[in-house]
C-alpha positions in Angstrom: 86.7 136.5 171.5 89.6 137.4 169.3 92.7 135.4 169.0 96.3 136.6 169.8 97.1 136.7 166.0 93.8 138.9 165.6 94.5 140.9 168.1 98.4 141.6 167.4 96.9 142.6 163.4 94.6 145.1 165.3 96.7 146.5 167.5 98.9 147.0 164.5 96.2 148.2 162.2 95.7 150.9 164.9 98.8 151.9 164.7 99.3 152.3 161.2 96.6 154.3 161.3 97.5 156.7 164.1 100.9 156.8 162.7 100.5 156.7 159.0 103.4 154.3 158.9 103.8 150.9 157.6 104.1 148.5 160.6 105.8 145.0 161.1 103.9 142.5 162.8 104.9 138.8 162.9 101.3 136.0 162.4 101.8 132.8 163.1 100.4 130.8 160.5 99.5 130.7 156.9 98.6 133.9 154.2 95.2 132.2 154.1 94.7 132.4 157.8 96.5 135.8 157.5 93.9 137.4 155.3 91.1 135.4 157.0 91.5 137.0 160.5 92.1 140.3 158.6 88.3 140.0 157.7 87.1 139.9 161.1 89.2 142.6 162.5 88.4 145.1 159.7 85.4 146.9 159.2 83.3 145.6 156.5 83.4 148.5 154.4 87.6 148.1 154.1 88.5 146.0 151.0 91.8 144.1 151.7 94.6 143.7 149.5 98.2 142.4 149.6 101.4 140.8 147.8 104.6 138.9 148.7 107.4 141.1 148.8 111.1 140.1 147.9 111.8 139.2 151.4 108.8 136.9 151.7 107.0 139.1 154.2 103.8 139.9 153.2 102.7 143.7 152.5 99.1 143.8 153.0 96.6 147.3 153.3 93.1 148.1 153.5 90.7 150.9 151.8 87.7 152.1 151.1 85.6 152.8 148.0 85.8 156.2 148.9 89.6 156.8 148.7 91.7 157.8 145.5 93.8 155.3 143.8 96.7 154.3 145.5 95.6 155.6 148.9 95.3 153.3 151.7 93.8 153.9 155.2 96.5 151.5 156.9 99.4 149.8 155.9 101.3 146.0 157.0 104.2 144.5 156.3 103.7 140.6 158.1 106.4 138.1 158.5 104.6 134.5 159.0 106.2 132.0 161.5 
């Protein structure tokens, strides 16, 4: 069963997707429990990536091996609480 935070990253994920749009979503906890439930929401095939931006919140995507450079197949931008 997922949690609330995995589920809020999927629903967002979606989204991104669907929208091609960079979406907020708030986690509650650390980046290391950030980019841990981002493993087991995403497929396995979607490497993971992110950085802290200037505000603190943290911009993370996901790709495959298949895409170009500088693509990405969805996009966040997290604020931890």
């Amino acid at each position: 069963m997922k949690t609330q935070n995995e589920t809020d990253l999927a629903d967002a994920i979606e989204r991104s997707i669907s929208h091609t749009e960079i979406v907020a979503v708030d986690y509650a906890g650390t980046e290391e429990d950030l980019l841990a439930s981002l493993e087991v929401v995403c497929d396995v095939d979607v490497e993971i990536d992110s950085t802290v931006g200037n505000d603190g919140a943290i911009d993370v995507w996901g790709c495959t091996d298949e895409m170009e450079d500088g693509e990405m197949s969805w996009r966040l931008s997290v604020t931890l609480r």
